[in-house]
Structure formats: C-alpha cells, structure tokens
N, C-alpha and C positions, 0 to 999 in steps of 0.2 A: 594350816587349813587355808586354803582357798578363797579368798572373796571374790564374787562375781560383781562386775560391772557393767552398770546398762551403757547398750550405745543406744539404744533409742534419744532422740531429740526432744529436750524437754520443751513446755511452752513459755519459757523465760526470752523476754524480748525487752529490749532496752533503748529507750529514748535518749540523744544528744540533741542539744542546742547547742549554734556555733556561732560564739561570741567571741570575740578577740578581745581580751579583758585584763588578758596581762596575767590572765589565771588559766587553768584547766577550764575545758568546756563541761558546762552541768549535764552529768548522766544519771539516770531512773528510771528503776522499774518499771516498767508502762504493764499496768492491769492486765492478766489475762485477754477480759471481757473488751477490753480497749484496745487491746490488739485485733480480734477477732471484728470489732468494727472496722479500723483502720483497712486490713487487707479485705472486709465486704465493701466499703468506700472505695479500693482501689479497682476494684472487678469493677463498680458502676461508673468509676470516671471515663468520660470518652478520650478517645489516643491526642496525643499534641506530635505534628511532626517534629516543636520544638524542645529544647531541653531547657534547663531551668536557667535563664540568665546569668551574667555575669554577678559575682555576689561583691560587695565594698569592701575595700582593703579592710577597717575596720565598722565594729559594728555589727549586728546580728548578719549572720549569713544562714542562715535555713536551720532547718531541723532534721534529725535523721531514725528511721526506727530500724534495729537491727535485730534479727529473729533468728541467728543463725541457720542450720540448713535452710530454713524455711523460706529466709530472704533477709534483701535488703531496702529500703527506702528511705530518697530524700525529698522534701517539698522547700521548695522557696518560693517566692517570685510567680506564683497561680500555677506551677507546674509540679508534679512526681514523678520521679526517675524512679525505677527498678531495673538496674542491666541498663541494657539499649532500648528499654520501654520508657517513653513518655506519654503522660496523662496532663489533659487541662483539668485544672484545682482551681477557676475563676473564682471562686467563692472562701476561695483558700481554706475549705472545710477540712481533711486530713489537714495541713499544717496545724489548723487553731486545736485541732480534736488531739493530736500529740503534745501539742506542746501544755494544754490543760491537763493534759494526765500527770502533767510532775508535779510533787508534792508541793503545798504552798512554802515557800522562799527559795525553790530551786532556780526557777526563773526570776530574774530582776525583774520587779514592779515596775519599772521605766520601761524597758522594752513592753512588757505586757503593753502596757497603757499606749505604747508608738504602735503596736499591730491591730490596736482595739478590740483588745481581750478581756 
C-alpha cells in the first residue's frame, strides 16, 4: 500500500544564534505565533540601502530565522536581510523578538545581558 506525502510547506521555522563558541550554534523552534510576528515586523520595517555590518571574528554575530520555502532572515547590527532586501531594525525589535523566543538556557545569559535582553 501506498503512503502519500504532503508537499505542502509546514509552519516549522527555526531560529540560529551565531556564536563562535567552540560549539554548534543554538538552534530552536521559534513558535508559530512568533514567527507570524516576526515576518508582520518585517512588512513594517522601512528599506535600509545597507546591509547588515561586518560581524567580529568571535563573539555573537546575529541571529537567523529560517522558515523554509517561506524564507529566510538574518538581523544584526540594527539591520534584516532577507535575499537582497535590507530593513533598518534601529530598535533591534526582530533581533530581540527571535532571539527571546528560544527556550530559557539556549542562549547564554552573558550575551543576553551584553544585548540587554
């Protein structure tokens, strides 16, 4: 017998922080509902002709949320890239809104405390 498989696109989308650590970078489920703000916060960020700064050899370098077909996004440094779209984040609101959505001890409490989280 036959199983069929969906290819429909589920809404699983999953957050990286990118820390040079000498470990794997912390990945997490990022909530439905927290996605669904994430990409409404990206429609209302206005365009940056820039992109997102140079990141430090080590050390937090940005955050990333990956939604497969649906997209990709990274913030650091007050800006988000999607593609060749850049957004000013001055308020760094997507970065802080992703990077709270991982479960408490995914992110090191040091970095929280250096982004003022």
């Amino acid at each position: 017998m036959a199983t069929s498989r969906s290819t429909k696109p589920t809404d699983t989308c999953t957050g990286t922080a990118s820390i040079l650590s000498g470990r794997r970078d912390p990945e997490w489920r990022v909530p439905a509902a927290t996605a669904r703000q994430l990409m409404t916060l990206w429609q209302q960020l206005e365009p940056s002709e820039l992109a997102p700064p140079p990141a430090p050899a080590l050390g937090y370098r940005g955050v990333a949320l990956a939604c497969g077909a649906r997209g990709r996004w990274f913030a650091y440094g007050c800006v988000v890239a999607s593609g060749d779209a850049y957004k000013r984040d001055s308020g760094r609101a997507f970065e802080r809104l992703l990077l709270e959505s991982a479960p408490a001890g995914v992110i090191p409490p040091a970095l929280l405390r250096e982004l003022d989280l």
